[in-house]
N, C-alpha and C positions, 0 to 999 in steps of 0.2 A: 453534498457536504457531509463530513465525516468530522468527528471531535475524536481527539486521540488523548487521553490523560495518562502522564508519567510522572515519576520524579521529576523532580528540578533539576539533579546533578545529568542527567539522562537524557534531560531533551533535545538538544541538539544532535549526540549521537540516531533519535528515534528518527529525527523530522529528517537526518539526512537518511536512512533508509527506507524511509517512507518515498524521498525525492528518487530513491534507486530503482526499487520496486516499481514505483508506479511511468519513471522513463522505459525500462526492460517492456512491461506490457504497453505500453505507446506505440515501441519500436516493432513490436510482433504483428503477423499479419494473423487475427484472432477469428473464429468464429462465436456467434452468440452462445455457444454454449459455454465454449472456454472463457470469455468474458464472467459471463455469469458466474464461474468456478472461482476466479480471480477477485471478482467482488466480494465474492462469501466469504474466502482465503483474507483479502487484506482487512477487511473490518473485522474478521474473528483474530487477525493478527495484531492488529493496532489499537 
């Protein structure tokens, strides 16, 4: 579980790149490290 806090005017815009971002790595065939990289990347991004 991840909490993301933004503006108000802005949320929607986030939570839909947050829904983009995390279907792209779904769709990838990943290893544990790049996973790992992906993790650190979206919660240091979000």
């Amino acid at each position: 579980m991840h909490t993301a806090f933004c503006d108000k005017r802005h949320s929607q815009e986030v939570f839909d790149n947050m829904k983009k971002d995390l279907q792209e790595f779904i769709d990838k065939d990943t290893t544990a490290e790049e996973e790992d990289i992906f993790y650190e990347e979206f919660t240091s991004k979000y």
